[in-house]
C-alpha positions as CSV (number, residue, x, y, z in Angstrom):
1,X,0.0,0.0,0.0
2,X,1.5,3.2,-0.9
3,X,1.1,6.0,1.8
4,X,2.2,9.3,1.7
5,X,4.6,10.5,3.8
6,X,5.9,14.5,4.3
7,X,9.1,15.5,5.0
8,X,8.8,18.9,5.1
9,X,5.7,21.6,6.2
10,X,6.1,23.0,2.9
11,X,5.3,19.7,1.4
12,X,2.7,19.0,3.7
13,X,1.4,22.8,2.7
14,X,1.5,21.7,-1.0
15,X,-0.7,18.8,-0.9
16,X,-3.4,20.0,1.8
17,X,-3.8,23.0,-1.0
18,X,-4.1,20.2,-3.6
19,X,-6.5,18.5,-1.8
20,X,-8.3,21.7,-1.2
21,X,-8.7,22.7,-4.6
22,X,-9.1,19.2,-6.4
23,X,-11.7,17.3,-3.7
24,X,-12.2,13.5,-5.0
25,X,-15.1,13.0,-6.5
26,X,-16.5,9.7,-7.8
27,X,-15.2,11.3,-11.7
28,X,-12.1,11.4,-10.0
29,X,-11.9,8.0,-8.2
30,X,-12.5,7.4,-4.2
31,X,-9.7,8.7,-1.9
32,X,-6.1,7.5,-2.3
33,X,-6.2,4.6,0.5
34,X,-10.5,3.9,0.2
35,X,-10.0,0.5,-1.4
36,X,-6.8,0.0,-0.6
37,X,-8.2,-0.1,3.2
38,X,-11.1,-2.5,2.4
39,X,-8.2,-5.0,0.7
40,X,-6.3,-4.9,3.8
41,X,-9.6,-5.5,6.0
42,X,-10.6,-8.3,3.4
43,X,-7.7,-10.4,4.4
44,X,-8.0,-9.5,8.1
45,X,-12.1,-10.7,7.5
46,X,-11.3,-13.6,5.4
47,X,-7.8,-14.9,6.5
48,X,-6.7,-14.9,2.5
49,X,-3.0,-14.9,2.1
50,X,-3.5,-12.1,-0.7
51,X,-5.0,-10.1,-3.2
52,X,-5.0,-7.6,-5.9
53,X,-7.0,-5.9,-8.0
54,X,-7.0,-2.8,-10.8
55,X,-9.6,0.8,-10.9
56,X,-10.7,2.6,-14.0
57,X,-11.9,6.0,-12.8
58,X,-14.0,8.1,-15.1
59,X,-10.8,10.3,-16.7
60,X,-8.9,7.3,-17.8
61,X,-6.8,6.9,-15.0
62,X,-6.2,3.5,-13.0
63,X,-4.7,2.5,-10.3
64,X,-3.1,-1.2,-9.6
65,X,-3.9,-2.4,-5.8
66,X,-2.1,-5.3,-3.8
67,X,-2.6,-6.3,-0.2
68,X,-1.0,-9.4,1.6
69,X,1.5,-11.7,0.7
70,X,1.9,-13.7,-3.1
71,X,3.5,-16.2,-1.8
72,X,3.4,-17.7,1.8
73,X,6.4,-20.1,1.8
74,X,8.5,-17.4,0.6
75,X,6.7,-13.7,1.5
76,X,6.8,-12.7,-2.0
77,X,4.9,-9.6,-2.7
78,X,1.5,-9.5,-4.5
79,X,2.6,-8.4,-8.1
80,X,0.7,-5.2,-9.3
81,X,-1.6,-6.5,-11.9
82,X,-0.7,-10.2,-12.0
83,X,-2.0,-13.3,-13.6
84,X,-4.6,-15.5,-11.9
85,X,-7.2,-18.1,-13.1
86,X,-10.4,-16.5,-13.1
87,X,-12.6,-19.1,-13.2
88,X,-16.4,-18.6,-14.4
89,X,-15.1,-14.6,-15.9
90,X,-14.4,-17.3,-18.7
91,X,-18.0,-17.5,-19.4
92,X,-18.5,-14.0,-20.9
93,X,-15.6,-14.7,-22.8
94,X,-17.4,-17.8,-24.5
95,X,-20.9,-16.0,-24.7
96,X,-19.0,-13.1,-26.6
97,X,-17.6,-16.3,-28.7
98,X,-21.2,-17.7,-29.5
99,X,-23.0,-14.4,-30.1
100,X,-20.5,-13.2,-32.5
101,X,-21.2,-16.4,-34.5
102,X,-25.0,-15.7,-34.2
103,X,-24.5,-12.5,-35.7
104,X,-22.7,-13.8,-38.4
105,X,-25.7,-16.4,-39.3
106,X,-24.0,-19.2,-38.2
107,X,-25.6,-19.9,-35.3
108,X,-29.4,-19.6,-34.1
109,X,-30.0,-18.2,-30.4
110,X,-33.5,-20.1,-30.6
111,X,-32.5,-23.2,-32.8
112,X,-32.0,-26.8,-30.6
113,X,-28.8,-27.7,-29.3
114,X,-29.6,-31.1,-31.4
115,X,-29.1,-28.8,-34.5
116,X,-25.6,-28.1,-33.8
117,X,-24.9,-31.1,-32.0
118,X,-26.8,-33.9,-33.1
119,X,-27.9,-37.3,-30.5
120,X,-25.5,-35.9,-28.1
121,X,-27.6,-34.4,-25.6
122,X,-29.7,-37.3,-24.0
123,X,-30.3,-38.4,-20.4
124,X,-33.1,-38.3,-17.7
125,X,-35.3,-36.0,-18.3
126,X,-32.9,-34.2,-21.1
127,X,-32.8,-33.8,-24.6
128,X,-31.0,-31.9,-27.3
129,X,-34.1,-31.4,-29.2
130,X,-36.0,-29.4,-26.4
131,X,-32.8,-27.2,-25.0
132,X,-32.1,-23.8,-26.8
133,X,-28.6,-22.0,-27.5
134,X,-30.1,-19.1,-25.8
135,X,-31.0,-21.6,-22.3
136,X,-27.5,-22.2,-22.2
137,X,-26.2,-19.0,-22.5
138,X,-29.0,-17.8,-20.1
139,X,-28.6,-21.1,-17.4
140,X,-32.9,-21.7,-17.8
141,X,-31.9,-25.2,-19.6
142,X,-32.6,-27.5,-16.7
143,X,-29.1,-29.5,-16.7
144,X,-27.3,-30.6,-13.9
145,X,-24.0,-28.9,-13.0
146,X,-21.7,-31.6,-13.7
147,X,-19.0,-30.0,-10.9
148,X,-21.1,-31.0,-8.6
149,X,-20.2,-34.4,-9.9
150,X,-16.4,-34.8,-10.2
151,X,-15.0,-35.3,-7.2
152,X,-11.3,-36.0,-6.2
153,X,-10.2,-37.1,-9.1
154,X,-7.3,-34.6,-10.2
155,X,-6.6,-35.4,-14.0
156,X,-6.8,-33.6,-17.2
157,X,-10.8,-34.0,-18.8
158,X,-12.4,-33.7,-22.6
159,X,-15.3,-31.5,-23.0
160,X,-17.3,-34.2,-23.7
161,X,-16.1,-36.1,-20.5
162,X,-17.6,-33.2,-18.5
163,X,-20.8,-33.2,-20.2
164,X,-21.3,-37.1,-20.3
165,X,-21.1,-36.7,-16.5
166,X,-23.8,-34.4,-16.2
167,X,-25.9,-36.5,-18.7
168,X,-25.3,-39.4,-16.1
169,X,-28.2,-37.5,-13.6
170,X,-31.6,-36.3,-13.9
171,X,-32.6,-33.1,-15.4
172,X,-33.2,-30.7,-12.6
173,X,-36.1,-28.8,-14.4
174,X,-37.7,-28.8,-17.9
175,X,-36.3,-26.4,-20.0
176,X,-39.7,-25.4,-20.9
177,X,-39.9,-24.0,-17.7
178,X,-37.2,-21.7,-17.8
179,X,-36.2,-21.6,-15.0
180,X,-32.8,-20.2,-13.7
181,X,-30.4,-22.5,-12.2
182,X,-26.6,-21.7,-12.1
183,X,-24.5,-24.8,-14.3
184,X,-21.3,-25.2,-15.5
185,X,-23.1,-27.6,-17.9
186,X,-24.1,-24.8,-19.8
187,X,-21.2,-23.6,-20.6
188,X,-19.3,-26.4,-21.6
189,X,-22.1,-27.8,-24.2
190,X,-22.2,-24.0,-25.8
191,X,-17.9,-24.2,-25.8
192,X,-18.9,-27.8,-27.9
193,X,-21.6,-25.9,-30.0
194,X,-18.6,-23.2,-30.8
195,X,-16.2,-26.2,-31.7
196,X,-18.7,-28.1,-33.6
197,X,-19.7,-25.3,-36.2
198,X,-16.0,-23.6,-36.4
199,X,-14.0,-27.0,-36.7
200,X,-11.4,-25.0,-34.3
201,X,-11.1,-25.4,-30.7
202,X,-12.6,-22.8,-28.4
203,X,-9.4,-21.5,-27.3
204,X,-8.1,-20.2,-30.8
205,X,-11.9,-18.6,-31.2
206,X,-11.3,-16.6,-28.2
207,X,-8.1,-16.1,-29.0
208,X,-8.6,-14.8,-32.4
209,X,-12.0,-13.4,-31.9
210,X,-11.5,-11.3,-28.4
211,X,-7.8,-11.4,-26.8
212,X,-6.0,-10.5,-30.5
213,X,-8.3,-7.6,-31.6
214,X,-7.9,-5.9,-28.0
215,X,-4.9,-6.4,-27.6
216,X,-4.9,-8.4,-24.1
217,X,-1.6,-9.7,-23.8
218,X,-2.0,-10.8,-20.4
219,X,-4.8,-13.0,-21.6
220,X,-4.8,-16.7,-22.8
221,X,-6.7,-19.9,-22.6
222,X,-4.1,-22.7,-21.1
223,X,-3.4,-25.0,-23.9
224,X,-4.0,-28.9,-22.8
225,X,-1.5,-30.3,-20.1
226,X,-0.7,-26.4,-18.9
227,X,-1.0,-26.6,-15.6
228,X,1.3,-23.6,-14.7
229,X,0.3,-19.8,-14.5
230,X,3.0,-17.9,-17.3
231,X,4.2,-14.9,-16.0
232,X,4.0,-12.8,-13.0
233,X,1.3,-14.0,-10.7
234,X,0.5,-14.6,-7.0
235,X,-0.1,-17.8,-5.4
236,X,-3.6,-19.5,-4.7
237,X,-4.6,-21.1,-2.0
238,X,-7.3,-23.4,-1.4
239,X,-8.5,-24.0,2.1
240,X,-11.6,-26.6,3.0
241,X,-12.9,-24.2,5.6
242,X,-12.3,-20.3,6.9
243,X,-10.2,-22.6,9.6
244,X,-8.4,-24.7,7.5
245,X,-5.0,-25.0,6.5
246,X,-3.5,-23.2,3.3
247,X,-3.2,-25.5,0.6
248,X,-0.6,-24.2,-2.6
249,X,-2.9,-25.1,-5.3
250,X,-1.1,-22.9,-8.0
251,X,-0.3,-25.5,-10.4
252,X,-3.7,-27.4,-11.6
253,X,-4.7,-28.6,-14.6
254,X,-7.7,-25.9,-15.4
255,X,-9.4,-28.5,-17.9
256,X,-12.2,-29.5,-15.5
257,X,-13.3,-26.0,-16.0
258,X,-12.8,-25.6,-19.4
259,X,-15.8,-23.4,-21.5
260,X,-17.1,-22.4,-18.1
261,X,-14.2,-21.5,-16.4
262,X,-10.4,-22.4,-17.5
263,X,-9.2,-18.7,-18.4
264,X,-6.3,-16.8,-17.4
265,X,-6.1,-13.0,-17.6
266,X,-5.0,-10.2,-15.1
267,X,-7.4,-7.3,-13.3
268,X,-6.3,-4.4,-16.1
269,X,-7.1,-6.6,-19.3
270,X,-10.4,-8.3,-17.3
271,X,-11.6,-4.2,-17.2
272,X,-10.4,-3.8,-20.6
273,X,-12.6,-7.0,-21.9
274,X,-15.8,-5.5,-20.0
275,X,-15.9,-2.1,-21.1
276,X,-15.1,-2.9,-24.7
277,X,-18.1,-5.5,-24.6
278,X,-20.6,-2.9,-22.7
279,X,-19.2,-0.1,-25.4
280,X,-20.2,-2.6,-28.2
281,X,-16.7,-3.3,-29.4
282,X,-17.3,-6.9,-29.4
283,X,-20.8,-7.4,-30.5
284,X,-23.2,-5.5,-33.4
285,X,-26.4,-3.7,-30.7
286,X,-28.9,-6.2,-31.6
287,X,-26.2,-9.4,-30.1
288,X,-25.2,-7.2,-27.0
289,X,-29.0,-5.9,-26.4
290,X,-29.8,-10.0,-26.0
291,X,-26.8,-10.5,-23.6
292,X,-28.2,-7.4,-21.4
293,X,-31.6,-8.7,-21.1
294,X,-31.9,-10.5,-17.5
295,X,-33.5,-12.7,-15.5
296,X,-33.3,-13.0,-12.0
297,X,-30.4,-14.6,-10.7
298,X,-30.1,-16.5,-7.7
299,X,-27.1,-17.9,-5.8
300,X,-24.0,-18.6,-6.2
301,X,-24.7,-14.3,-7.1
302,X,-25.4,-10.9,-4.8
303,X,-29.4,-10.5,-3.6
304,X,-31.1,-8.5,-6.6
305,X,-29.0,-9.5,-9.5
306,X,-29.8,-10.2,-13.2
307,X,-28.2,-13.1,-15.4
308,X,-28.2,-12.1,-18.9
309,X,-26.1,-14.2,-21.5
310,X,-23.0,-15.0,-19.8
311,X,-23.0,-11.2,-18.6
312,X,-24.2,-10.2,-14.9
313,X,-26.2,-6.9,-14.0
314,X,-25.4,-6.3,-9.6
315,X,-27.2,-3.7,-7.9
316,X,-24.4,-0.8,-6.1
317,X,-25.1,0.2,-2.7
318,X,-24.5,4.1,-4.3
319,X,-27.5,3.7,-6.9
320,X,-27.3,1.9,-10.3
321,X,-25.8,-1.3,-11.4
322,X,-22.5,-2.8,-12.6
323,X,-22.5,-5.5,-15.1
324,X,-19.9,-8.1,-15.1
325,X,-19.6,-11.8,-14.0
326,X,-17.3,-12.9,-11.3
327,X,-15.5,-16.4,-11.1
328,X,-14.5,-19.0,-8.1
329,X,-11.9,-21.3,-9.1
330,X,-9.9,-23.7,-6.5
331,X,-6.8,-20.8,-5.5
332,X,-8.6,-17.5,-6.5
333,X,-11.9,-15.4,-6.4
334,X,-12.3,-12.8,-8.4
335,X,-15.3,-10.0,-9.3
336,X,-15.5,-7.8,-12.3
337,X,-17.5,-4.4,-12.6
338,X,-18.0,-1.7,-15.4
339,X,-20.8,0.8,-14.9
340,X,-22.7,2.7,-17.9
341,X,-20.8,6.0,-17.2
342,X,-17.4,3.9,-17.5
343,X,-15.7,2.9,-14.4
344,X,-14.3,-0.4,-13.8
345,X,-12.9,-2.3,-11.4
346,X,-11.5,-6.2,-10.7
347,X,-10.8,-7.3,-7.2
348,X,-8.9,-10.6,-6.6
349,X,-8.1,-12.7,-3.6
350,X,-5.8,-15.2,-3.7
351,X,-7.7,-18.1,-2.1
352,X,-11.4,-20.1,-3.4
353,X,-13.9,-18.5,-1.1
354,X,-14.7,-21.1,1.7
355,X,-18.3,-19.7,2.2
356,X,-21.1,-17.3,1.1
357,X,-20.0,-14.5,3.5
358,X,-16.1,-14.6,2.2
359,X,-17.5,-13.6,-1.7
360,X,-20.1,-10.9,-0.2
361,X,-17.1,-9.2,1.4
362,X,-15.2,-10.0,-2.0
363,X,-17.9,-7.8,-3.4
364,X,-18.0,-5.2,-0.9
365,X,-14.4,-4.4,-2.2
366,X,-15.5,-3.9,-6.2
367,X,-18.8,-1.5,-4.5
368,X,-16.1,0.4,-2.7
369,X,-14.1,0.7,-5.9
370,X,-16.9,1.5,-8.0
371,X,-18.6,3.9,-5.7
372,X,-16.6,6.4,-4.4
């Protein structure tokens, strides 16, 4: 944390007129230590070994934030702006993916999944022919979230190994019902539906589609066996409880999470992805007008928020919305915001939260950023 120290009146003088004539403002950004105090109270609340995170304030500026340690066994610092895994953030990514190819006619928001993936989707109570694109993209298609399913067993996955282990249990609603239920299954059956109609893997349409044309260098969708972060990045942890023990979990193989949540990036280029997609960068108006139209979400998300298609609306405790997503992955949580008049902000800590009241006070960091 960076705190200002005065060595002289005259420079204490200085910067008391500064601050006289140039009071912060939210155009301006919250005070110079506002979020960097709720980081440092986040890890005192939550017992995380780290985080970091990245503002956009209204004039263009940022600022890179850092609080605790990057690495316990050796006291490393946080790096400013670092790589992490960040988990189901990966899902925007792959909406942005899908919609792009429905503007381009080569996909049908309200066509079958069967369409595009023919006898595949069968089970219990689920079938290809009754499940939209859009009910994936939207989580109203009734499948069961096949992490609930895996496990302990640590090993690199196919796609179509996660969804054959969803389609091994009951549908939990019909999709005629449409009714929202947070599932990883989603995701990975729309990443196939990508795969199936490009004949490329979903990493090279992101790639080529989103992290080339802006330019995020920081950004990249680990290839199969990459189980390392590259780059500069903090530890994660991984702890069964807000009691347990710290477990390195650094180095994992991310397939498990694939479609739905196996992407790497950094805070700055996470705020750079958002804001290009809310300022239509990524999508032609009719494309991004479907992704912004909600439906009430329920958990794992804050009380009064809207699911859209792979994009998140969350009420502010200073008036308005943000939209963004968020993502838990085993070593890192992170939360995303970008508001209509164009601040942004993406918090990390360096450990999975272990419980409901760890992510609300996740979030209470990105409202602090995004409000004052």
């Amino acid at each position: 944390m960076s705190r200002w120290k005065t060595a002289t009146l005259v420079v204490t003088a200085a910067v008391l007129a500064a601050t006289a004539a140039a009071p912060a403002t939210a155009a301006t950004g919250p005070r110079p230590d506002a979020v960097q105090q709720r980081l440092d109270t986040l890890l005192t609340e939550t017992g995380a070994p780290g985080a970091l995170g990245t503002v956009r304030y209204l004039d263009g500026r940022t600022r890179d934030y850092t609080a605790g340690v990057g690495d316990v066994a050796t006291g490393a610092k946080v790096p400013k702006d670092g790589r992490v895994r960040v988990g189901s953030n990966t899902k925007t990514f792959t909406s942005v993916v899908v919609l792009q190819l429905v503007a381009e006619g080569r996909l049908d928001l309200d066509a079958p999944v069967e369409r595009y993936l023919p006898g595949v989707v069968r089970g219990d109570g689920i079938d290809g022919n009754r499940i939209l694109l859009r009910q994936l993209l939207q989580q109203t298609s009734g499948l069961p979230n096949y992490t609930l399913h895996l496990g302990d067993d640590v090993r690199r996955y196919e796609p179509r190994e996660l969804l054959d282990i969803a389609l091994r249990y009951p549908a939990e609603s019909a999709p005629e019902e449409h009714k929202w239920a947070y599932s990883n299954t989603n995701y990975v059956l729309a990443g196939l539906v990508v795969e199936a109609v490009t004949q490329r893997s979903l990493g090279q349409e992101i790639e080529r589609r989103i992290v080339r044309p802006l330019g995020l260098r920081q950004t990249y969708f680990p290839a199969p066996g990459d189980a390392t972060i590259r780059g500069a990045h903090p530890h994660g942890y991984y702890r069964e409880s807000a009691s347990g023990p710290l477990v390195d979990i650094t180095d994992m193989d991310p397939s498990w999470a694939w479609a739905a949540g196996q992407l790497v990036s950094t805070p700055a280029e996470l705020n750079r992805f958002f804001t290009a997609l809310l300022d239509g960068e990524l999508l032609p108006p009719e494309q991004l007008a479907e992704m912004r139209t909600t439906t009430p979400a329920g958990e794992p998300f804050a009380a009064g928020s809207g699911y859209g298609l792979g994009l998140v609306s969350t009420p502010l405790s200073c008036g308005g919305a943000y939209w963004g997503h968020g993502g838990s992955i085993p070593g890192y949580e992170t939360r995303v915001g970008v508001t209509a008049d164009g601040r942004a902000a993406t918090v990390t800590m360096t450990v999975q939260a272990p419980d409901k009241a760890a992510a609300r006070k996740l979030e209470g960091v990105l409202d602090t950023a995004l409000c004052q």
